[in-house]
C-alpha positions in Angstrom: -25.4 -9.9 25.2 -23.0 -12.3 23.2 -24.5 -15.7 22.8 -27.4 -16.5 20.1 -29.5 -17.9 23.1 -29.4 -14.9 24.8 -30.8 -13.1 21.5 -34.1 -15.5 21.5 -36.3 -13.1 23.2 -35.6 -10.3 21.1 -36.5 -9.2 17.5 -33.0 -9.7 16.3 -32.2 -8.6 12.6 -31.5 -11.8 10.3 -28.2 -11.8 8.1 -28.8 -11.9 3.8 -26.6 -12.9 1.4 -27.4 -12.5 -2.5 -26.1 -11.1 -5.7 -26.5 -7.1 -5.9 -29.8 -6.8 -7.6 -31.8 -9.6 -6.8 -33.9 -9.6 -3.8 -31.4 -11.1 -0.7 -32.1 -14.6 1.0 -31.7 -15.3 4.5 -28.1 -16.8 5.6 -28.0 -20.6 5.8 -27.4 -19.2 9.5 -28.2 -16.7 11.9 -24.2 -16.9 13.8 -21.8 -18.9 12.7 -19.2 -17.8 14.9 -17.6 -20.0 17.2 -18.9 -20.0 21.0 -15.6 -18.7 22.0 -16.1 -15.4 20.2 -18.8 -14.7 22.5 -16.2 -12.7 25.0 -14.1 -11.0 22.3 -16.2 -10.8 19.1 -20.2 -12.0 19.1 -21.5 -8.9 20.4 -25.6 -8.0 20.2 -26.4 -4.8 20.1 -28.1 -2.4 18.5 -26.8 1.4 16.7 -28.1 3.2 19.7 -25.5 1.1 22.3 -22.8 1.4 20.2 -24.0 4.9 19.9 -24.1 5.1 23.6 -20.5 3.4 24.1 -18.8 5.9 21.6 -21.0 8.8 24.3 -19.0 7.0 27.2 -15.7 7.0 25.7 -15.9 11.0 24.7 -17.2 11.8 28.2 -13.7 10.0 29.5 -15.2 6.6 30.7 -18.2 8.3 32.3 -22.1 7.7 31.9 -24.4 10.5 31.7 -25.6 10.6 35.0 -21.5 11.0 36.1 -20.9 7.0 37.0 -17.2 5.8 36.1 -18.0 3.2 33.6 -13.8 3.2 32.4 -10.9 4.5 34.4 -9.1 8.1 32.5 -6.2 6.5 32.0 -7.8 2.8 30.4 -9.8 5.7 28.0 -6.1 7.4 27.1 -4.3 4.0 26.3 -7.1 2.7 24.5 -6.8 5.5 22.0 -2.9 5.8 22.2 -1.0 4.1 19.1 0.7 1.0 20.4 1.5 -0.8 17.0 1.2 0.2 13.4 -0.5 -1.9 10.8 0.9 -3.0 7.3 -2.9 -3.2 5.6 -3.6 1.0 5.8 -6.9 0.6 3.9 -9.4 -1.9 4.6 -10.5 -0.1 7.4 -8.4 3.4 6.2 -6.6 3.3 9.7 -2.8 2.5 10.0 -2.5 2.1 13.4 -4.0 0.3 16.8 -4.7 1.3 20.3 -5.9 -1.3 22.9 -9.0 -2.4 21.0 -9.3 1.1 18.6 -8.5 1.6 15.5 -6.8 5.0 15.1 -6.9 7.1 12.1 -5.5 10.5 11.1 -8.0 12.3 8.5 -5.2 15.0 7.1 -4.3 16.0 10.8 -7.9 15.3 12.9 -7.7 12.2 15.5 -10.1 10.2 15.1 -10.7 6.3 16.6 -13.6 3.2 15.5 -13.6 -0.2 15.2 -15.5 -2.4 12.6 -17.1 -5.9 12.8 -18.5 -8.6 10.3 -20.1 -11.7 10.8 -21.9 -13.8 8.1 -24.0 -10.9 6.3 -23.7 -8.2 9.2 -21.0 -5.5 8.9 -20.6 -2.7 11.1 -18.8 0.5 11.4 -17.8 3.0 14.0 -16.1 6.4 13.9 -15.4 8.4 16.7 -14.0 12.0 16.3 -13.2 13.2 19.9 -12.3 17.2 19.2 -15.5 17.2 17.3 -17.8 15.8 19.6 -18.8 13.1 16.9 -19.6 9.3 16.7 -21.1 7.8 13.6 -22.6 4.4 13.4 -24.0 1.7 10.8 -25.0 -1.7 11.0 -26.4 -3.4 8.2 -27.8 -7.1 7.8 -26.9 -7.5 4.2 -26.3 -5.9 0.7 -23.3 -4.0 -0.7 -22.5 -2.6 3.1 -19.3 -1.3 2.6 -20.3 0.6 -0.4 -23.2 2.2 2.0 -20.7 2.5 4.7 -18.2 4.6 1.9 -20.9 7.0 1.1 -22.7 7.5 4.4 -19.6 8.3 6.6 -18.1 10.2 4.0 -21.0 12.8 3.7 -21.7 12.9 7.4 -18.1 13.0 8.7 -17.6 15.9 6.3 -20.2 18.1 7.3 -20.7 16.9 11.0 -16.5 17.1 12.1 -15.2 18.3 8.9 -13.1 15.4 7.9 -12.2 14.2 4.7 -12.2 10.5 4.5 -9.7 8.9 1.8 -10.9 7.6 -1.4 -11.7 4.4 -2.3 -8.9 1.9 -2.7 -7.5 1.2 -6.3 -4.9 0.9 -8.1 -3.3 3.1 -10.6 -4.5 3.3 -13.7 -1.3 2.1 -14.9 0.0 -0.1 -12.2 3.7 -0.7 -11.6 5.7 -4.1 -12.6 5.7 -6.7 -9.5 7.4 -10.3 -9.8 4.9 -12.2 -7.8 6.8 -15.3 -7.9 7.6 -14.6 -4.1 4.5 -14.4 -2.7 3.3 -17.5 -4.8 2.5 -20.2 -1.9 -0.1 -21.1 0.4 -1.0 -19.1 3.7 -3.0 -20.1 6.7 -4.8 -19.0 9.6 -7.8 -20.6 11.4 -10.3 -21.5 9.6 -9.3 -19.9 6.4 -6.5 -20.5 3.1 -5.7 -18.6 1.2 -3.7 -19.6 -2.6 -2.0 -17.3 -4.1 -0.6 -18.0 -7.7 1.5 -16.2 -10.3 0.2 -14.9 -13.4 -0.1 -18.1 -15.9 0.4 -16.6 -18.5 2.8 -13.6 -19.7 0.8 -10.1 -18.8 -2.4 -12.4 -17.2 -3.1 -11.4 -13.6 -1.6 -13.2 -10.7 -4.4 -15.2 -8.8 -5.5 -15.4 -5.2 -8.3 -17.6 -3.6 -9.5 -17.4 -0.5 -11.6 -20.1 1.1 -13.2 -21.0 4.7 -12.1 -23.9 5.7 -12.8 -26.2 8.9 -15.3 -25.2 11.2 -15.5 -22.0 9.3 -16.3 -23.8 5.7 -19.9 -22.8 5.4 -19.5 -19.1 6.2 -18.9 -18.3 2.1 -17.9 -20.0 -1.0 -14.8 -19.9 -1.7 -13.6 -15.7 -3.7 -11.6 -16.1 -6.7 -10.0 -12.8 -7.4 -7.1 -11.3 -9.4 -4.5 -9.0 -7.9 -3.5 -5.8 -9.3 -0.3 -4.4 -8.3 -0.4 -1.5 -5.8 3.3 -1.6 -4.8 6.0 -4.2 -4.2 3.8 -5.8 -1.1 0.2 -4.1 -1.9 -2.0 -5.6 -4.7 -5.6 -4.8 -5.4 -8.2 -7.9 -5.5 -10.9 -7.6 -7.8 -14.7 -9.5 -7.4 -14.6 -9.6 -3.5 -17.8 -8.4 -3.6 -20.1 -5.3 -2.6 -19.8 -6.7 1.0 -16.1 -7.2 1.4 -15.2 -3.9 -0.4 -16.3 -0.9 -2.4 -14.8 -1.8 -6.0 -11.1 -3.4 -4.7 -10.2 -5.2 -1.6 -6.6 -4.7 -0.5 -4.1 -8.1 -0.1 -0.8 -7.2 1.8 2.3 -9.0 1.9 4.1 -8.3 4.4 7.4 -10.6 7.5 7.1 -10.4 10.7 9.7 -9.7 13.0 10.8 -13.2 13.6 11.1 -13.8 9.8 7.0 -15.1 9.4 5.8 -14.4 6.0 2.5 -13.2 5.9 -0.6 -12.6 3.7 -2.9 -9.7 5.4 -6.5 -10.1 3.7 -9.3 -8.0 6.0 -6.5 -6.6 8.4 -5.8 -10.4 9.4 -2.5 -12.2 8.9 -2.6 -15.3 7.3 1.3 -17.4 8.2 2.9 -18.8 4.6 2.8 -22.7 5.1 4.2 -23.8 1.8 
């Protein structure tokens, strides 16, 4: 199903927020996602369906009892590359089929897709030549942390893959003017602020706040960014929710000359 009405019926898990530590509270609500998400990205299920999808998608769009559910061919495209991605770590994938994210683990295919909402995360992985499909959805605490640990055991012993580690920068991390990312960036309902270091050696600065019909999902993150390289910087105090110890910010122009800010594998346009 994919609207909260539909979900009444149904003992439906509640989304918590809190500090790590201290027992979580229930969110301030159970969906805030706009109605139009319902088609794209409000979608009720439980582990066992997604479970059950990843099944359909290894059996070549087919149910167990032989029914087409998916054509071949819509199966193939969806895990064929069609564009690559400038953020390679949020989700450790650096490329897209048609709704998958792809990922190469040292030479094994693999495909998944993640989703958040308010205090639910959830992950898939999906390693065709092993026969595998791991899934986690959580309702609150330091998910991504859970999600780091959990998949990298299981996808290790289960299909042999080696996940790559958590996302940090160096311990000494390179030299980066940040005077040209300085600026404001927008996409719906969220801006982001990023601001040079104001002071010589102090950290640059970015803050990243929901805004519009979106500005009761969070308060707003404050974080400074590490260099990674000329366009990748490491944000520190995310959160347990939004990363394991560093959440990746990546600069990056689009072909028609669009700067960008990607924060969560979404692009945020420079608007002054």
């Amino acid at each position: 199903m994919t609207l909260p009405e539909e979900a009444l019926s149904f003992r439906v898990a509640m989304s918590h927020l809190g500090e790590p530590g201290q027992y979580p509270d229930p969110a301030p609500a159970w969906d805030l996602m706009p109605r139009s998400a319902g088609p794209y990205g409000r979608v009720l299920v439980t582990a066992g369906d997604v479970a059950r999808l990843a099944r359909m998608h290894l059996a070549g769009g087919t149910a167990p009892d032989g029914t087409r559910i998916l054509s071949a061919d819509a199966v193939a495209r969806m895990q064929r590359r069609e564009v690559d991605v400038p953020d390679k770590w949020t989700v450790s994938a650096d490329g897209w089929g048609l709704g998958w994210t792809l990922y190469d683990w040292e030479g094994i295919p693999g495909y998944g897709h993640d989703g958040a909402s308010i205090g639910q995360y959830g992950y898939l992985r999906v390693v065709p030549e092993a026969g595998v499909a791991v899934v986690l959805l959580t309702n609150g605490g330091g998910a991504r942390q859970l999600y780091a640990a959990l998949f990298r055991e299981l996808l290790s012993e289960l299909a042999g893959v080696a996940m790559p580690e958590a996302f940090a920068p160096a311990e000494v991390p390179p030299v980066v003017d940040m005077s040209p990312f300085a600026g404001t960036y927008k996409r719906e309902g969220v801006v982001i602020t990023v601001s040079a270091a104001a002071a010589e050696g102090g950290p640059a600065r970015l803050r990243y706040e929901f805004v519009d019909g979106m500005a009761e999902f969070s308060p707003p993150l404050d974080m400074d960014l590490t260099p990674v390289s000329d366009k990748v910087f490491a944000a520190s105090g995310a959160g347990p929710s939004f990363s394991e110890d560093y959440m990746p910010v990546v600069f990056s122009t689009l072909t028609d000359g669009t700067e960008c800010c990607y924060v969560g594998m979404r692009a945020a346009p420079k608007v002054a």
